[in-house]
NURO-546076 format. One line per 5 residues: their letters; for each residue x, y, z of N, C-alpha, C. Coordinates in steps of 0.001 Angstrom, whole numbers. Layout:
A> X/Y/Z/X/Y/Z/X/Y/Z; ...
END
This chain:
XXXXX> 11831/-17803/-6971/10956/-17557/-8119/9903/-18652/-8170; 9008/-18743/-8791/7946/-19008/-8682/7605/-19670/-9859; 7455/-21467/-10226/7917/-21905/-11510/6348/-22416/-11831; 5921/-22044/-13117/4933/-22333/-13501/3423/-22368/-13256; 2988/-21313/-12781/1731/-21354/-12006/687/-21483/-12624
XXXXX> -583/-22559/-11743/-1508/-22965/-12637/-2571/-22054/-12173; -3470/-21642/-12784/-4062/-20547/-13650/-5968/-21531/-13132; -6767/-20584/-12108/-7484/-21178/-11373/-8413/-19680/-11100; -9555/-20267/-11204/-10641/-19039/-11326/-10264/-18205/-9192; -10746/-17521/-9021/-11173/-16653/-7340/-11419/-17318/-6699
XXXXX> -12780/-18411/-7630/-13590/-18823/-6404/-12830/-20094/-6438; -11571/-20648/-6437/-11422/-21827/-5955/-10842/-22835/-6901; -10621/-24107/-6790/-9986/-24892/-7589/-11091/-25209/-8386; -10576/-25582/-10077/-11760/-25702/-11061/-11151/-26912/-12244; -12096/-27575/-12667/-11452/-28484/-13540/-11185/-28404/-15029
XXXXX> -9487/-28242/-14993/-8559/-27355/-16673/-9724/-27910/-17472; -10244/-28944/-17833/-11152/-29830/-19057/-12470/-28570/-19309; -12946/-27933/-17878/-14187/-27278/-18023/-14134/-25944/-18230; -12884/-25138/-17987/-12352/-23969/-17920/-11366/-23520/-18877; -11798/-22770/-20409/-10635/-22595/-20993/-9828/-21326/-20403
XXXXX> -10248/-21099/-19480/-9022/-19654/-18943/-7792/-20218/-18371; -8152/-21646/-17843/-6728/-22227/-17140/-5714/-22610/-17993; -4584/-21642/-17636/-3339/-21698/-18398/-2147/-21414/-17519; -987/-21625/-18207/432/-21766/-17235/580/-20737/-17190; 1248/-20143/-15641/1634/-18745/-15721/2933/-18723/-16032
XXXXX> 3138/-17385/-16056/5103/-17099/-16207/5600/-16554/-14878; 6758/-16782/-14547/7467/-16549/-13667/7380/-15110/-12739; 7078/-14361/-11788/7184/-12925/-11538/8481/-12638/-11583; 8815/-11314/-11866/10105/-10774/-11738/10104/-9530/-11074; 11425/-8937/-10656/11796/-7815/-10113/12103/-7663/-8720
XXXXX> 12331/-6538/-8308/12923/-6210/-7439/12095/-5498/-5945; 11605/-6386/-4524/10409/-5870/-3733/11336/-5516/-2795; 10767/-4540/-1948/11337/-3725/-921/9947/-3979/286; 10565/-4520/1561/9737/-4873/2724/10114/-4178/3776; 9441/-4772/5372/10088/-3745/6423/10320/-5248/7164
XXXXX> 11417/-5779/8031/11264/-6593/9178/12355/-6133/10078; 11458/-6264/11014/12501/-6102/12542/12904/-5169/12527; 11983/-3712/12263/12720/-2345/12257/13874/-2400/11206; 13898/-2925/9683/14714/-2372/8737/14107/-2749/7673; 14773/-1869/6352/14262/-2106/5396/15154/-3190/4577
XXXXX> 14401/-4279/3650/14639/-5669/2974/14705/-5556/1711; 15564/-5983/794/15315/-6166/-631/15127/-7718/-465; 14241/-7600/-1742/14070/-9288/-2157/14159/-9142/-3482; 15253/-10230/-4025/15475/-10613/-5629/16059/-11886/-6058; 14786/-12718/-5597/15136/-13886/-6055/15747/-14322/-4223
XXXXX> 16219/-13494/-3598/17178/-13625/-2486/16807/-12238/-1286; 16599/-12504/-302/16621/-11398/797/17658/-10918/1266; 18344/-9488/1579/18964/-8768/1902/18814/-7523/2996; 19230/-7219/3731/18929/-6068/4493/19849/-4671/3996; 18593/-4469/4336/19220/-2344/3424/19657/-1428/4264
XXXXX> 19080/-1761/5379/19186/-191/6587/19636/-989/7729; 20711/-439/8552/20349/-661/10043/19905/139/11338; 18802/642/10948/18359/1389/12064/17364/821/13150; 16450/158/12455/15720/-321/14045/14493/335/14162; 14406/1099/13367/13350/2194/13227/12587/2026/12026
XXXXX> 12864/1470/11542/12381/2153/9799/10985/1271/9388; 10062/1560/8677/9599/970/8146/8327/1429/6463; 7550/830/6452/7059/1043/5014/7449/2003/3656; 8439/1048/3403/9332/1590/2424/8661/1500/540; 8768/2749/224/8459/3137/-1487/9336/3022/-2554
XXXXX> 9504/2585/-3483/10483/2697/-4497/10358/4122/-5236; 11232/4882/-5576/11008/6245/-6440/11045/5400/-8031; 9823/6237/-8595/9335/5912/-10286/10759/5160/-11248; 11924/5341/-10643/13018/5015/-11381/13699/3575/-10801; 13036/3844/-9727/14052/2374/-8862/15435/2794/-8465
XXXXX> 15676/3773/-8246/17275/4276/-7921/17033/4460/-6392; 16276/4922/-6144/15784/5335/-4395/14503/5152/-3997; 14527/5327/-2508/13126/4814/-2297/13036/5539/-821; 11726/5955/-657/11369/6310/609/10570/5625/1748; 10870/5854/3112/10416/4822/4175/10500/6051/4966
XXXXX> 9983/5186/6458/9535/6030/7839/10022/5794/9033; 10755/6794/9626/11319/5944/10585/11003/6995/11886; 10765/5751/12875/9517/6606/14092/10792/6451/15287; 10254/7680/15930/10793/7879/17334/10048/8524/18440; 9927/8989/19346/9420/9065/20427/8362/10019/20461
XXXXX> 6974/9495/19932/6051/9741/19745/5785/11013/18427; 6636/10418/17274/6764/11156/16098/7286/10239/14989; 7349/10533/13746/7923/10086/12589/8216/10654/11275; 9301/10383/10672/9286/11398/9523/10221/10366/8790; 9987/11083/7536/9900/9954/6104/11540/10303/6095
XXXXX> 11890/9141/5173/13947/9478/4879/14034/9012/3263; 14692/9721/2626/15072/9199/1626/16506/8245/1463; 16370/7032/702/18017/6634/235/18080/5901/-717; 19307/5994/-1162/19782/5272/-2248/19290/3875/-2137; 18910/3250/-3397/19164/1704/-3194/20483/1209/-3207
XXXXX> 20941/2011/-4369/22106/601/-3664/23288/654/-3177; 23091/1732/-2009/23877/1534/-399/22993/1325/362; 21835/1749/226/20878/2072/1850/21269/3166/2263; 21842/4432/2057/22621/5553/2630/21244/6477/2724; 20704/7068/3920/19536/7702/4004/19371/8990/4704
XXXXX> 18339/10001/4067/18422/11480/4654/17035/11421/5126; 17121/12209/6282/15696/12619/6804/15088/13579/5405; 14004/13527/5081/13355/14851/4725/12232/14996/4652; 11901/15063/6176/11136/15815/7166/11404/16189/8595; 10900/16752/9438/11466/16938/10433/10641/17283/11354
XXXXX> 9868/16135/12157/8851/16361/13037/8746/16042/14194; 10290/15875/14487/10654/16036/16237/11438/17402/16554; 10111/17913/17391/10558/19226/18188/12058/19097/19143; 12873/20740/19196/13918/20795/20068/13392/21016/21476; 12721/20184/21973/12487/20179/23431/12484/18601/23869
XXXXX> 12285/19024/25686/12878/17513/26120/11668/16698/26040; 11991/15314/24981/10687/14409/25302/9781/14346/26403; 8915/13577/26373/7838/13760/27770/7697/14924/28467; 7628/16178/27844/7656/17775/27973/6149/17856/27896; 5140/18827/27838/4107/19488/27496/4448/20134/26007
XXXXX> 5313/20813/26176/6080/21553/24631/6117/20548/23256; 6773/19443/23995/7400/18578/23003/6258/17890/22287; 5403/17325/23304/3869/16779/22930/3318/17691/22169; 3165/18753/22098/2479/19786/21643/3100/20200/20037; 4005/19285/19719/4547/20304/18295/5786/18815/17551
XXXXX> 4874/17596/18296/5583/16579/17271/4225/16047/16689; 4871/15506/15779/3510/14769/14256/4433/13751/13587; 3585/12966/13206/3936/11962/12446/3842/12249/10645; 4766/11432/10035/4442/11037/8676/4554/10113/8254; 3389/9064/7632/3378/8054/7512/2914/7643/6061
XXXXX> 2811/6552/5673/2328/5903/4474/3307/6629/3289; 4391/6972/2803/4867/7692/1831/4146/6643/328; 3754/7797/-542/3624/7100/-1744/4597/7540/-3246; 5272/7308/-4137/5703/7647/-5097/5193/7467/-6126; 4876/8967/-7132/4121/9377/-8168/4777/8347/-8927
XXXXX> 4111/7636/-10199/4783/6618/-10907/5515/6986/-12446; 5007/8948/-12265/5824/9550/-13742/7041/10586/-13164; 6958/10917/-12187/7942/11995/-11688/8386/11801/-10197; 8825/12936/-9817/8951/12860/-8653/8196/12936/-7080; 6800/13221/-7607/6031/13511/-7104/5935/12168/-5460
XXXXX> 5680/13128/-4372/5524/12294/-2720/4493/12311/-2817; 3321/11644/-1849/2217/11708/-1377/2390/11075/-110; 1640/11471/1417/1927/10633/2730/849/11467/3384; 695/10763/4672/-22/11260/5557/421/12080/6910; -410/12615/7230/604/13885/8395/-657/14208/9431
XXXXX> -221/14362/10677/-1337/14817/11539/-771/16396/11352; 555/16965/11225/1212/18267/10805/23/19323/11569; -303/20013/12191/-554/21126/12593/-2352/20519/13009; -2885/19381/13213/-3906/19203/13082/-4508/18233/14194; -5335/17664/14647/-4948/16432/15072/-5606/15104/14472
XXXXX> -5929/15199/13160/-5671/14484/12089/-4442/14174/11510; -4661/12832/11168/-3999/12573/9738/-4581/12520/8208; -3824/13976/7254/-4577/14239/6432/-3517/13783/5280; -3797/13865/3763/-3474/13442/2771/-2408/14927/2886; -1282/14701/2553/-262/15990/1673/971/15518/953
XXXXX> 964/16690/274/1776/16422/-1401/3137/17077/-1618; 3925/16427/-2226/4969/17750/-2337/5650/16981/-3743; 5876/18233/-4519/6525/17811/-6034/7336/17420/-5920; 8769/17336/-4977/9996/16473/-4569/9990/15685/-3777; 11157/14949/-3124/11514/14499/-2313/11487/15588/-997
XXXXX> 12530/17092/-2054/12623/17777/-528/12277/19333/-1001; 11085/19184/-1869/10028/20323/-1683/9508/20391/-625; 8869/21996/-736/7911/21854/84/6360/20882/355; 6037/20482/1405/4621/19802/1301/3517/20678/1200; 2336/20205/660/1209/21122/1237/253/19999/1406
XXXXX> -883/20268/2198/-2106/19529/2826/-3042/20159/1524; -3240/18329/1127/-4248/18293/161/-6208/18601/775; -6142/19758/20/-7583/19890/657/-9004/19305/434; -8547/17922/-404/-9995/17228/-825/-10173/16381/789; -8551/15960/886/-8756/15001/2219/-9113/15374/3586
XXXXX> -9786/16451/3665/-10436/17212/4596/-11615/17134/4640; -12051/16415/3685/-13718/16552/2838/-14495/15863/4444; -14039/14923/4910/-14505/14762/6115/-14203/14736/7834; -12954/15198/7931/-12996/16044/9131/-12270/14538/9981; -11934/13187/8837/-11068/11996/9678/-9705/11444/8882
XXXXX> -9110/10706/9890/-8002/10158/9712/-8081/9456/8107; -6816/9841/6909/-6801/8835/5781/-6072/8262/6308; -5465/7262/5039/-4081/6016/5370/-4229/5790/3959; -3039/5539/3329/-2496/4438/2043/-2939/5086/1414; -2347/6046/875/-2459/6847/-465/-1595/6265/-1486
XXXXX> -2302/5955/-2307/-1534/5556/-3632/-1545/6609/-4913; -599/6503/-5633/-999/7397/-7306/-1804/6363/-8114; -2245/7274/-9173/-3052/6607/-10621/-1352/6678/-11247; -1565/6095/-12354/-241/5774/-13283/-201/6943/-13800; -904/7952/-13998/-681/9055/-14846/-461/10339/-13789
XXXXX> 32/10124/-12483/80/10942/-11456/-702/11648/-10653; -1729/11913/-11715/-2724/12990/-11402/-3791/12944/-10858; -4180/11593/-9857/-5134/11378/-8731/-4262/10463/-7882; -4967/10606/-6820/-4378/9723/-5788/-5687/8959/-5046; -5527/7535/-4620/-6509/7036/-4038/-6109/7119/-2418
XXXXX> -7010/6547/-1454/-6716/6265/-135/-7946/6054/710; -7288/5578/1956/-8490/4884/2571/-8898/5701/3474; -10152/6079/3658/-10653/7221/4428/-11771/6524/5839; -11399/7161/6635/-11807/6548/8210/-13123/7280/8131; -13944/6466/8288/-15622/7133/8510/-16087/6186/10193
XXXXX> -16893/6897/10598/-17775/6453/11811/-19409/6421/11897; -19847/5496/12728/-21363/6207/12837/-21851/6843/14030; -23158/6105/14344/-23723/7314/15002/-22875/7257/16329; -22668/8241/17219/-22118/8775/18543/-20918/7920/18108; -20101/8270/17196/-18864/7935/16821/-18104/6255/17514
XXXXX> -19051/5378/17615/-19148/3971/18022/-18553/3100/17429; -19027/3190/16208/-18608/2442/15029/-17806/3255/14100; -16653/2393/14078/-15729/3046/13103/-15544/2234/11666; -15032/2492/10512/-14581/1511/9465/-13534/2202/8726; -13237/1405/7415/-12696/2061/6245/-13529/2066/5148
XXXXX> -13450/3572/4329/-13728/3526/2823/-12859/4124/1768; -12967/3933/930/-11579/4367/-357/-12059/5423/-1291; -11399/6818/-1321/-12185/7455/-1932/-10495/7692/-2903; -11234/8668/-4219/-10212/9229/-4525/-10197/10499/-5316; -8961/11113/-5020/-8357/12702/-5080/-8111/13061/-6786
XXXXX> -9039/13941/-7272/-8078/14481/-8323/-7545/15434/-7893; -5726/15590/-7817/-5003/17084/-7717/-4890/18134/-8320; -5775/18152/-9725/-5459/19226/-10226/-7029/19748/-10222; -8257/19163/-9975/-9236/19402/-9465/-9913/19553/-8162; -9497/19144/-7174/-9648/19036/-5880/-10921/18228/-6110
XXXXX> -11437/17724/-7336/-12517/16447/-6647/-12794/15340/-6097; -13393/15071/-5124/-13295/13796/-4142/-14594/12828/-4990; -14252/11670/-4987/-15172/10722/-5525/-14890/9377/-4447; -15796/9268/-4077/-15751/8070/-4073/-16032/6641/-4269; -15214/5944/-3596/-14747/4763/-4711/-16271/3129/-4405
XXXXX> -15205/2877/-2987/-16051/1565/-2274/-16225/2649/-785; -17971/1695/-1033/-18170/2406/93/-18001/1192/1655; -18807/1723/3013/-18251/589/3120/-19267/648/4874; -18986/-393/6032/-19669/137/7280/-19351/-421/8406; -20079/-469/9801/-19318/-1278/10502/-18981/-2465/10460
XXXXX> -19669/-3715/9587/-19248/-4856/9590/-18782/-5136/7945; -18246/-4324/7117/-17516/-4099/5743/-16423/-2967/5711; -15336/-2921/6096/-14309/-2237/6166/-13413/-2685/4797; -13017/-1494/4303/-12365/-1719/3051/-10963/-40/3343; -9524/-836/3086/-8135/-612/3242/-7716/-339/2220
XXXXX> -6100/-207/2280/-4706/-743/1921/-5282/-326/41; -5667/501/-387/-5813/567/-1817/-4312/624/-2914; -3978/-171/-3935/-3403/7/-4683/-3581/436/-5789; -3063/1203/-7043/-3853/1326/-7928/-2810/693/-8974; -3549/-54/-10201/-2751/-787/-10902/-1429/-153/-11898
XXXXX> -625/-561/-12366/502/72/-13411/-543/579/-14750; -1512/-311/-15149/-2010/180/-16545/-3181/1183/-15958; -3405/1814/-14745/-4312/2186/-14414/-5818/2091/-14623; -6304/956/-14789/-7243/263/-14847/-8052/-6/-13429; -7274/-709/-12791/-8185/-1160/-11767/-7294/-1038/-10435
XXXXX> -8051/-978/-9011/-7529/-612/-7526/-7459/-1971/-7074; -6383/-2705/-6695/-7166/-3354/-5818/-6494/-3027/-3916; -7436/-3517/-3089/-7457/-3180/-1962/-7799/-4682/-1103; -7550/-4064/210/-8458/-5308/1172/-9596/-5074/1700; -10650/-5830/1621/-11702/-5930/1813/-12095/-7105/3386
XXXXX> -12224/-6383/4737/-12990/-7278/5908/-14456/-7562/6310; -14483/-8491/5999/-16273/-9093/5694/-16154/-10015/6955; -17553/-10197/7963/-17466/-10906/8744/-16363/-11837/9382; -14880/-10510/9768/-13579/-10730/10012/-12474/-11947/9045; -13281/-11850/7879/-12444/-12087/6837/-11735/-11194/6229
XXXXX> -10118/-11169/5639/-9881/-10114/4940/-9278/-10836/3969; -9542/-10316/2421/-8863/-11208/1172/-9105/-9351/571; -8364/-10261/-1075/-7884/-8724/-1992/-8878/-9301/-2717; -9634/-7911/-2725/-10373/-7670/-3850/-9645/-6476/-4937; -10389/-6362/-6285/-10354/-5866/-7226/-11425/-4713/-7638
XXXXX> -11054/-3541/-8051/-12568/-2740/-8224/-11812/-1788/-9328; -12900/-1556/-10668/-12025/-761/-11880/-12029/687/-11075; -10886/904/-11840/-10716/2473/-11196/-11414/4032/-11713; -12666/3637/-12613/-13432/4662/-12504/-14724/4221/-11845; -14482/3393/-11146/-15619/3035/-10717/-16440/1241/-10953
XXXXX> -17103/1087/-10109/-18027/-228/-10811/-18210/-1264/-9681; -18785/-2480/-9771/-18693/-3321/-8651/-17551/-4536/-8155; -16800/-4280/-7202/-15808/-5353/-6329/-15816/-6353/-6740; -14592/-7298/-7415/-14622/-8686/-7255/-13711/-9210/-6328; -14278/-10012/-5828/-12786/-11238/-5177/-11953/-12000/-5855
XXXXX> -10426/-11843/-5462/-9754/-12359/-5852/-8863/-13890/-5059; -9418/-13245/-4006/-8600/-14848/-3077/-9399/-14806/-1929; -9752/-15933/-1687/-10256/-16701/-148/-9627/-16758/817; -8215/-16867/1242/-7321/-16857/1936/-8057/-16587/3757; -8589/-15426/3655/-9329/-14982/4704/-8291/-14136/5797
XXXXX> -7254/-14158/5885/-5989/-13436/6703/-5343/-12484/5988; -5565/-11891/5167/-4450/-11224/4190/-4560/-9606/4172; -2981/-9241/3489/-2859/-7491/3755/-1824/-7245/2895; -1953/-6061/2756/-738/-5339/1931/-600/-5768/550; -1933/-5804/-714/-1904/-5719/-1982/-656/-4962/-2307
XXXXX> 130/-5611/-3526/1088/-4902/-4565/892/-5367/-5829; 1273/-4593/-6687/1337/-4705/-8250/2643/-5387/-8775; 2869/-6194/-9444/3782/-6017/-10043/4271/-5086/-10896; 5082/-4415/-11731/5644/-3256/-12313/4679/-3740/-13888; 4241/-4803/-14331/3760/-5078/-15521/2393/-5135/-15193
XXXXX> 1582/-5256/-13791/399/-5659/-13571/64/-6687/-14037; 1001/-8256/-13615/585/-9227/-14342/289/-10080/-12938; 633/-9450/-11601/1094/-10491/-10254/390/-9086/-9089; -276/-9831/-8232/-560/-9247/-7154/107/-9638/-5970; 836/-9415/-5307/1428/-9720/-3937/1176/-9075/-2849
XXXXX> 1404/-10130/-1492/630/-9431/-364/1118/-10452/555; 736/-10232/1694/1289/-11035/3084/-136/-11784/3585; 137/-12918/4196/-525/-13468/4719/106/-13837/5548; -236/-14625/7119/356/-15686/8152/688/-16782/7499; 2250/-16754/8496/2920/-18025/8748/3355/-18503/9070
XXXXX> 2955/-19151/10509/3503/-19499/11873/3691/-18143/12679; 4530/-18168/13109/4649/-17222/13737/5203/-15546/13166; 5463/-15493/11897/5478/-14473/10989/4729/-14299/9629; 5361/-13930/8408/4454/-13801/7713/4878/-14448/6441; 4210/-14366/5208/4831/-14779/3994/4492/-13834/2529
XXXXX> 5149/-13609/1984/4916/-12869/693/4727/-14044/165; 3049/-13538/-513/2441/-14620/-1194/2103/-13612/-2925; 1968/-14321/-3966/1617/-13829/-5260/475/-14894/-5606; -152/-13771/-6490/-1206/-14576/-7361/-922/-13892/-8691; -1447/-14512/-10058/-1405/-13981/-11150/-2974/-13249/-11782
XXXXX> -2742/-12418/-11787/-4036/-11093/-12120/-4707/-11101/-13510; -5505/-11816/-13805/-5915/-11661/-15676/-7374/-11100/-15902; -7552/-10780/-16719/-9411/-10408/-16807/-10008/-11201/-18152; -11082/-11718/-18288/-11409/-12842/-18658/-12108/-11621/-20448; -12870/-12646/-21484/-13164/-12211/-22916/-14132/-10755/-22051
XXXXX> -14908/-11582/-21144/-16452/-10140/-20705/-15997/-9297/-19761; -14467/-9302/-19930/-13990/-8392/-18796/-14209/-8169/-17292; -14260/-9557/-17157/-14455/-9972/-15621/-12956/-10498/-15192; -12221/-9876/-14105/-11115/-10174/-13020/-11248/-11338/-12488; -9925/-12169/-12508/-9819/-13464/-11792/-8240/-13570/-11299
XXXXX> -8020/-14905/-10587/-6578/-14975/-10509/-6226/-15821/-9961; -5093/-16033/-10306/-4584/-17880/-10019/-4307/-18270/-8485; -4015/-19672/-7696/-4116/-19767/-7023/-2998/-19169/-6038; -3433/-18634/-4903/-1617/-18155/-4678/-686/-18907/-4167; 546/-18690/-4379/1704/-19444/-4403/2985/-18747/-3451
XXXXX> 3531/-18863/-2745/4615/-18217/-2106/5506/-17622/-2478; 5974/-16114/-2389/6869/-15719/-2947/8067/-15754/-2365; 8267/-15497/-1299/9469/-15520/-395/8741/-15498/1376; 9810/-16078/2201/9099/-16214/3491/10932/-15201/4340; 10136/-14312/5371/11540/-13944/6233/10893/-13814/7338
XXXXX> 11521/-14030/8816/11397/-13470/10142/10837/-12247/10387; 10173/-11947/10994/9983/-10531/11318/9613/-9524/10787; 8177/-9953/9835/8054/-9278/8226/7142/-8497/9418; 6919/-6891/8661/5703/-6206/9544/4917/-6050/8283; 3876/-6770/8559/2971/-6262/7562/2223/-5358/7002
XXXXX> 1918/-4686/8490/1401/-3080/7836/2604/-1516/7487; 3825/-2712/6872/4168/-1774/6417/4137/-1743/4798; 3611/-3261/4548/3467/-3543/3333/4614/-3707/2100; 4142/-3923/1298/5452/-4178/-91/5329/-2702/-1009; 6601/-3151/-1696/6900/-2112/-2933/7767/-2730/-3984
XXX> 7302/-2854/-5344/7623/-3519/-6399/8315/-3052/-7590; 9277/-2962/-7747/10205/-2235/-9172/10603/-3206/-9759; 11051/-2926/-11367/11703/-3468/-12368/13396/-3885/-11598
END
């Protein structure tokens, strides 16, 4: 845990005498779910391993914290599993390895991946990505765990790969990071658009180009604001952007960093950065100032383990 954190504008260390925003933080709490070394991790206060498969990774908490969904890949395919938290006891539910012999023509021809799982934050609602019948990876939805899916048709709007679909707190949009290119498809990047489901309207969010790539979108618990990673002249730090819109702030300098999370109160942002030769769950504390300008304290370490994969990112429950 994380004792007393001092309370320090984005841009850097500032002096408490000149700054009345600098104040003591409070402690983060709860319960994060990681991926290392092919399994899935609880952290509470203490690290634990959940799964032993070898396979698994970027794991979701379900809206309740009782279960949680992750991905576990095999020979040139992947499909999401559900399980309990607290055994780790886990079911496939999906199923996107064909009955033919690997390294086949057949087999190539009719396996797909599913990746990024997201959990609606009022129900039961999935969200993930699927190349499924395409050779994209497109946004699709399914009201259960083990409903049916369907391919969301806003995320088609441009004909490329999404990633990191997140929910709004009220279920009913989803954000994610959408792969754009330019001319003679040379230059590639990221931009973040987002889905209403019960409208099929696409908006988007940050835009972005070849030397501004923008990721990894979260969207906050009070549904207020996204934040995401932002790579600027091969810098990457978390920025902040309100979620109907408006202009990006920075939140940390760091310059190495990935995998924004919320805390369950939206009071703590967490994310991985390098460290040594693996990685570290690092937190900062998230506040917005009298003129409603975003800032946040300096970051501080949350827990350090072996073999963290970072792009499978965190997941944060009560």
């Amino acid at each position: 845990m994380i004792a007393a954190l001092l309370i320090v504008a984005a841009c850097g260390e500032m002096d408490p005498d000149a700054d009345p925003r600098i104040q003591l933080g409070a402690d983060p709490e709860g319960r994060i779910l990681f991926a290392a070394d092919g399994d899935i991790h609880l952290w509470n206060g203490s690290s634990e391993r959940l799964t032993d498969y070898g396979d698994a990774s970027s794991p979701v908490w379900s809206h309740t914290g009782e279960q949680f969904v992750f991905v576990r890949t095999g020979d040139a395919f992947s499909d999401l599993a559900l399980a309990e938290a607290d055994s780790g006891v886990a079911q496939r539910i999906t199923a996107n390895q064909p009955g033919f012999t690997p390294g086949t023509e057949d087999y190539l021809n009719r396996v797909a991946w599913a990746l990024d799982p997201a959990w609606s934050p009022t129900g039961n609602g999935i969200a993930y990505v699927s190349d499924a019948g395409t050779a994209k990876n497109f946004l699709w939805h399914r009201s259960s765990a083990t409903s049916d899916p369907w391919r969301v048709p806003c995320s088609l709007r441009y004909n490329d790969n999404v990633e990191r679909p997140d929910f709004s707190s009220d279920g009913t949009k989803i954000v994610f990071a959408q792969r754009m290119s330019g001319q003679a498809d040379l230059n590639r990047w990221m931009e973040l658009r987002i889905c209403d489901l019960n409208t099929g309207d696409l908006t988007e969010l940050v835009s972005g180009d070849s030397d501004d790539s923008v990721f990894f979108p979260r969207w906050s618990p009070d549904g207020e604001w996204i934040a995401f990673v932002r790579r600027h002249e091969g810098q990457s730090d978390i920025w902040v952007v309100p979620a109907e819109g408006g202009d990006p702030v920075q939140l940390t300098e760091l310059g190495d960093v990935t995998a924004p999370e919320w805390s369950p109160d939206g009071s703590f942002l967490a994310f991985f950065d390098p460290d040594g030769n693996t990685f570290r769950a690092a937190v900062v504390e998230f506040m917005v100032d009298s003129s409603g300008e975003p800032y946040a304290s300096s970051p501080e370490t949350l827990f350090r383990e072996d073999g963290i994969d970072p792009a499978s990112g965190l997941s944060w429950t009560d």
